[in-house]
DSSP file (Angstrom, degrees, kcal/mol; ACC not computed):
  #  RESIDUE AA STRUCTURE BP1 BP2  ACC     N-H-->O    O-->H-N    N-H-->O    O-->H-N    TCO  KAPPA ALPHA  PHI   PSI    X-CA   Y-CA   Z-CA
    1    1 A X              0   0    0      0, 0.0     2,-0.2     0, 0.0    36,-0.0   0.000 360.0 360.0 360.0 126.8   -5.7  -12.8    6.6
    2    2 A X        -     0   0    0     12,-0.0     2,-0.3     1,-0.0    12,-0.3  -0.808 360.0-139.7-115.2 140.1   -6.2  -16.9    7.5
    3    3 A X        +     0   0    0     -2,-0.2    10,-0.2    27,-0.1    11,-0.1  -0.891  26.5 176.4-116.1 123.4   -5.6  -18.7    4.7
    4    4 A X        +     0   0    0      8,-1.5     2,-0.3     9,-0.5     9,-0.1   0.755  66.1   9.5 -92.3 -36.5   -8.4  -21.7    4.5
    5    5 A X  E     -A   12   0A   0      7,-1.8     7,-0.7     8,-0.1     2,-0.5  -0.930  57.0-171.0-141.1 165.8   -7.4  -23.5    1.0
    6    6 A X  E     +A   11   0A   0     -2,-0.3     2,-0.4     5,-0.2     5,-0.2  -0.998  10.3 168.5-150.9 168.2   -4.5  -23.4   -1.6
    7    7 A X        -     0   0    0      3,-1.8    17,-0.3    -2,-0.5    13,-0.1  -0.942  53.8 -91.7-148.3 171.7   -4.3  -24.8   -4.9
    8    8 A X  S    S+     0   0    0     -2,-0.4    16,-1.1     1,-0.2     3,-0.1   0.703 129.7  27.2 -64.8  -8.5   -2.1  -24.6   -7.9
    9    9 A X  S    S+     0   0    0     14,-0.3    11,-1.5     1,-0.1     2,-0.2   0.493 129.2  24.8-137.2 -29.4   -4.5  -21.9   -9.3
   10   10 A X        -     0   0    0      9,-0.3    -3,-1.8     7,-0.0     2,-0.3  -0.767  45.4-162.1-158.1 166.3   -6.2  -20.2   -6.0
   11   11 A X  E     -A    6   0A   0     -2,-0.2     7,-2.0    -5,-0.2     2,-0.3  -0.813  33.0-148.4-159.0 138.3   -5.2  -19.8   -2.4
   12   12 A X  E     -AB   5  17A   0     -7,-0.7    -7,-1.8    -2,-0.3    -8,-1.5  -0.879  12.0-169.0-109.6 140.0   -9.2  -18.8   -0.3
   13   13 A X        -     0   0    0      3,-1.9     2,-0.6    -2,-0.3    -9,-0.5   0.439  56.9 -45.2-100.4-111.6   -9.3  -16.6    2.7
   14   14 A X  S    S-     0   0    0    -12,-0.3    -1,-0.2   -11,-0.1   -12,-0.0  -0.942 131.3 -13.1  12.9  87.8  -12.4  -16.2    4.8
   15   15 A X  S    S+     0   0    0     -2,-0.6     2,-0.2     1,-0.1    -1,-0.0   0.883 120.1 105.3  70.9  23.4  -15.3  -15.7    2.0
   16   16 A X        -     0   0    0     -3,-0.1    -3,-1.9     2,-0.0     2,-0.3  -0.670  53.9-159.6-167.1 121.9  -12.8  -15.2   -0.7
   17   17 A X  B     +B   12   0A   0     -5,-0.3     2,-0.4    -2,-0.2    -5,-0.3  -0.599  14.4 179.2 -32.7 110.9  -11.0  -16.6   -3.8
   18   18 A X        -     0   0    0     -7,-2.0     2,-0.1    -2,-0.3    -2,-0.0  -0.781  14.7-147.0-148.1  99.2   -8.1  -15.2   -4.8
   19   19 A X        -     0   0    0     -2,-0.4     2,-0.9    -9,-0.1    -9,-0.3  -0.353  27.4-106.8 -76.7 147.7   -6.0  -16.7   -8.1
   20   20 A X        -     0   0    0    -11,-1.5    -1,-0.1     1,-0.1   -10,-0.0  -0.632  18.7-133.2 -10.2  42.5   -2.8  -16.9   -8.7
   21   21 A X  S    S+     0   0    0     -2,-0.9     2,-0.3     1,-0.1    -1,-0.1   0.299 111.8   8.2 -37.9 -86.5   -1.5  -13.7  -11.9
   22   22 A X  S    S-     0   0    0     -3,-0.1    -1,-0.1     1,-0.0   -13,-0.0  -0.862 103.8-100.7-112.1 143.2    0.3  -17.5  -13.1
   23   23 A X        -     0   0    0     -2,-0.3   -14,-0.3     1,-0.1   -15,-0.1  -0.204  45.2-103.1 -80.8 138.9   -0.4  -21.2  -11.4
   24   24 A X        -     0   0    0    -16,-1.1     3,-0.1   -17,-0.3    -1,-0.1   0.068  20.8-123.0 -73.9 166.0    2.2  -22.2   -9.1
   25   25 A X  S    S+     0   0    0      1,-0.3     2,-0.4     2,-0.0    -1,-0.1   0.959  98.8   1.0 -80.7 -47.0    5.0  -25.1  -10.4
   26   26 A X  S    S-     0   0    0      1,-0.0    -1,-0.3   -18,-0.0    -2,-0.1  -0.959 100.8 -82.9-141.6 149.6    4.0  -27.6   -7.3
   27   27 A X        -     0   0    0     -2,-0.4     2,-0.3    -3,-0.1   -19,-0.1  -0.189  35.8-136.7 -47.8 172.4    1.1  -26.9   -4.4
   28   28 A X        -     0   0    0      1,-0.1    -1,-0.0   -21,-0.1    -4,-0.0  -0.858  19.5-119.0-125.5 111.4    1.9  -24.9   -1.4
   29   29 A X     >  -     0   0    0     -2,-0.3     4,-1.2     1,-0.1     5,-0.3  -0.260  26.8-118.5 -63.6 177.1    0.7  -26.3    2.2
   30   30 A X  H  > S+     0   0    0      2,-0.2     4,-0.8     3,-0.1     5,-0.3   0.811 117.8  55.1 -80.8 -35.8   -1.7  -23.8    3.9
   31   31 A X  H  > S+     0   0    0      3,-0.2     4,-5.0     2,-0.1    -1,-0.1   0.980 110.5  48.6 -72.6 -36.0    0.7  -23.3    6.9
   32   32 A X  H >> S+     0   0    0      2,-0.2     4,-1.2     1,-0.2     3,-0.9   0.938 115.9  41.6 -41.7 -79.4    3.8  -22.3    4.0
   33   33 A X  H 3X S+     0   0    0     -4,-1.2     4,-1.7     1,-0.3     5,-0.2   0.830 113.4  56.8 -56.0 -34.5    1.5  -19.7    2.1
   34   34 A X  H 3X S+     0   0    0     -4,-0.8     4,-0.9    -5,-0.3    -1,-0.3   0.928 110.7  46.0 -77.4 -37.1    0.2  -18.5    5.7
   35   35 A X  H <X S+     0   0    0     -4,-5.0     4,-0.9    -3,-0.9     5,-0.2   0.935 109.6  47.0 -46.9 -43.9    3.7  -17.9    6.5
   36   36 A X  H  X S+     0   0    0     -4,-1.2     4,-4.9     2,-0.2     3,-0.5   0.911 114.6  57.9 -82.1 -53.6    4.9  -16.0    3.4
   37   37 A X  H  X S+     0   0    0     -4,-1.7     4,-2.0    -5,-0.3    -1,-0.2   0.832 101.8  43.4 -39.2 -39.5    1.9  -14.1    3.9
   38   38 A X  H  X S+     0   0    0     -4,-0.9     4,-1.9    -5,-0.2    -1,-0.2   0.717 114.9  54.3 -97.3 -16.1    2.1  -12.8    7.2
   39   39 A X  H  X S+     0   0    0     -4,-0.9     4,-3.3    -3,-0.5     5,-0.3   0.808 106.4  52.8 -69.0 -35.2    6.1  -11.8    6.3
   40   40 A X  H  X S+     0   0    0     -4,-4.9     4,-1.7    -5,-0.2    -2,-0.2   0.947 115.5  40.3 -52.3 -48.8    4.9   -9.9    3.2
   41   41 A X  H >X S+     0   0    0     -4,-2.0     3,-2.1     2,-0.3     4,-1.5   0.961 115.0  49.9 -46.8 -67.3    2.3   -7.9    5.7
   42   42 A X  H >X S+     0   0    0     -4,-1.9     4,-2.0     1,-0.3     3,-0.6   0.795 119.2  41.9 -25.3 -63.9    5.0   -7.6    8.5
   43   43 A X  H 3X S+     0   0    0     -4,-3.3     4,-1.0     1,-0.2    -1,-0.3   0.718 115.4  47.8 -50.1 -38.5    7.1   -6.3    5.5
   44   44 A X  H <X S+     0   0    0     -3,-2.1     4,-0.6    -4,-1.7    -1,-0.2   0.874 111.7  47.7 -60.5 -57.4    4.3   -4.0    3.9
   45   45 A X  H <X S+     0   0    0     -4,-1.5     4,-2.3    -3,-0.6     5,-0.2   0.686 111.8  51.4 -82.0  -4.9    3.1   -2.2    7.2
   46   46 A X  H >X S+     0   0    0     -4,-2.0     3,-2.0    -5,-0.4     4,-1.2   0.847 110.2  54.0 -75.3 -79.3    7.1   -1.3    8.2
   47   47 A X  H 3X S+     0   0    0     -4,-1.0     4,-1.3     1,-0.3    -1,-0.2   0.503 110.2  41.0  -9.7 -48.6    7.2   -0.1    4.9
   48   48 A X  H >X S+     0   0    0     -4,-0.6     3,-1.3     2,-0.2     4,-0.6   0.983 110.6  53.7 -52.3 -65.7    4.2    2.1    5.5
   49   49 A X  H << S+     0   0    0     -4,-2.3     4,-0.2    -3,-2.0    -2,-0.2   0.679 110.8  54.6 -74.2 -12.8    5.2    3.3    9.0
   50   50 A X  H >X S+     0   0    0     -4,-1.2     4,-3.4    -5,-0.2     3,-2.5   0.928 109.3  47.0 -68.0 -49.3    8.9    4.4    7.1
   51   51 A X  H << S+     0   0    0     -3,-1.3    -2,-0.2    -4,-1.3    -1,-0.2   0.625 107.3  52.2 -94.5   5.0    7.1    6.3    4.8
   52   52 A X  T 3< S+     0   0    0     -4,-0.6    -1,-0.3     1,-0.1    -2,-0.1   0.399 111.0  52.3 -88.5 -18.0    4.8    8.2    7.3
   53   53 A X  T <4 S+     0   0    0     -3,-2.5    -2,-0.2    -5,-0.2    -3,-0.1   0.706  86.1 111.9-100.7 -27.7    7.9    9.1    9.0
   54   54 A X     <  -     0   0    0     -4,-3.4     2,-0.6    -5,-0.1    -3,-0.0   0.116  58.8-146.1 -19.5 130.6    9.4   10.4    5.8
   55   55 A X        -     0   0    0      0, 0.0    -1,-0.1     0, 0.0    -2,-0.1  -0.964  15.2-125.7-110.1 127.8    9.9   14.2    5.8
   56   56 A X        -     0   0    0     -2,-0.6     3,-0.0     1,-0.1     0, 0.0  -0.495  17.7-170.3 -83.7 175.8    9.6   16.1    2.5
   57   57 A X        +     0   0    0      2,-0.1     2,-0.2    -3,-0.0    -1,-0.1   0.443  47.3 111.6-134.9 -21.5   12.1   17.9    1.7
   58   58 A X        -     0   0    0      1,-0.1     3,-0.1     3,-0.0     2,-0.1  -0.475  69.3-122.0 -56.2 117.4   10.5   19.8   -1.3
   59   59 A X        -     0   0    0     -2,-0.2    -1,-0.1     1,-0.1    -2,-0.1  -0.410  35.5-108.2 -83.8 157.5   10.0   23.6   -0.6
   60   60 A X        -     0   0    0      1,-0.1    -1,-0.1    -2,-0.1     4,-0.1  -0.204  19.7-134.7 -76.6 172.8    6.3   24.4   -1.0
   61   61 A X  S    S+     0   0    0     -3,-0.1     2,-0.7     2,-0.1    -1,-0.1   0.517  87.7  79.6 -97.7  -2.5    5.7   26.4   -4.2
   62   62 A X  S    S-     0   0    0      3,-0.0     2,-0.4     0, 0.0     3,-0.0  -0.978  91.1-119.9-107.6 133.9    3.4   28.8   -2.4
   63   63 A X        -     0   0    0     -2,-0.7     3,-0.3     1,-0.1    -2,-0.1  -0.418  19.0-153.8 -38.9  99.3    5.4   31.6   -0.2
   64   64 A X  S    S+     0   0    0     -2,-0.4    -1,-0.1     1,-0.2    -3,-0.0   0.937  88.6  60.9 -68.6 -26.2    4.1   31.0    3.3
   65   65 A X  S    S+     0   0    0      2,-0.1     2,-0.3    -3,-0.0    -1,-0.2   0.803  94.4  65.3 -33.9 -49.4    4.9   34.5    4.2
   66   66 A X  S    S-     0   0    0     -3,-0.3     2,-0.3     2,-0.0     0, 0.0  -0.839  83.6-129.2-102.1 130.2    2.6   36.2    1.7
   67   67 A X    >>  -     0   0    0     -2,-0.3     4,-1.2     1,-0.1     3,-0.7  -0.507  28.4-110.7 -93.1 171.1   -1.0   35.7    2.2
   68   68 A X  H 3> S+     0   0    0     -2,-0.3     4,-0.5     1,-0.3    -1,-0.1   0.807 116.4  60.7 -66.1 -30.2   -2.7   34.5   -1.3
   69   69 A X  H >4 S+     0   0    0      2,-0.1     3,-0.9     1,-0.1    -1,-0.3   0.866  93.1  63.8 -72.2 -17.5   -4.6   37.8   -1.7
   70   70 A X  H <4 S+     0   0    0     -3,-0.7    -2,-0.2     1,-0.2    -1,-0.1   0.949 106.6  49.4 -54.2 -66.7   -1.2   39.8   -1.8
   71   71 A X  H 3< S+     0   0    0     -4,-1.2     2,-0.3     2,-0.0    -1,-0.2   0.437  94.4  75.5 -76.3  13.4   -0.6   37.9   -4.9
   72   72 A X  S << S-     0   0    0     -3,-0.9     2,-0.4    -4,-0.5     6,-0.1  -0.570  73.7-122.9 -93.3 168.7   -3.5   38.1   -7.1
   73   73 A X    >   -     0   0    0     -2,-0.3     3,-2.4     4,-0.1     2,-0.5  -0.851  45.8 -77.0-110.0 150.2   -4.5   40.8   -8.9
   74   74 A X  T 3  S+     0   0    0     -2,-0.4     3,-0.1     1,-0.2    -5,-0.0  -0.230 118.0  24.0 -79.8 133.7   -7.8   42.3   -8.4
   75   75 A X  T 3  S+     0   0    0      1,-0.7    -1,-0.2    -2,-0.5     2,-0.1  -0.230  98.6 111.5 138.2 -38.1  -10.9   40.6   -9.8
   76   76 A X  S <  S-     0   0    0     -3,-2.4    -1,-0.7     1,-0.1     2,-0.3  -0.262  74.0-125.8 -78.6 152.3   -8.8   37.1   -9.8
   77   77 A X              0   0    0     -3,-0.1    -4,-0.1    -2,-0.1    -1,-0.1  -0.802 360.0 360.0-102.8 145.9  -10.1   34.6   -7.2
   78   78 A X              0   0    0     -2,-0.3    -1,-0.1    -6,-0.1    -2,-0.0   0.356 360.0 360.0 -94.2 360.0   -6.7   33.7   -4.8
């Protein structure tokens, strides 16, 4: 995301506004807030690619052994 403007109130990307939740104590240059920015991403997608590598751990609650009609009774849809 390229950062075009900042203000105490707004920081603009490309075609977009984006305020502040509360307005900052003193401005921000563009190249600072383009920094901080581009750590938070780094930091955001490792965060992702951790959690993609995550294994559950939880066993699933359906038996994979038994197919779903074994365990209905008949009339019930599986």
């Amino acid at each position: 995301m390229k950062i075009t403007k900042v203000t105490k109130s707004y920081f603009e990307t490309e075609g977009e506004r984006v305020y502040f939740f509360e307005p900052l104590d003193e401005e921000m240059t563009i190249t600072e807030l383009q920094e901080l920015m581009d750590e938070n991403e780094k930091f955001l997608l490792n965060e992702i690619q951790k959690m993609k590598k995550e294994v559950i751990t939880e066993p699933s609650v359906i038996p994979k052994d038994k197919s779903r009609s074994d365990t209905c009774e008949k009339g019930e849809t599986p």
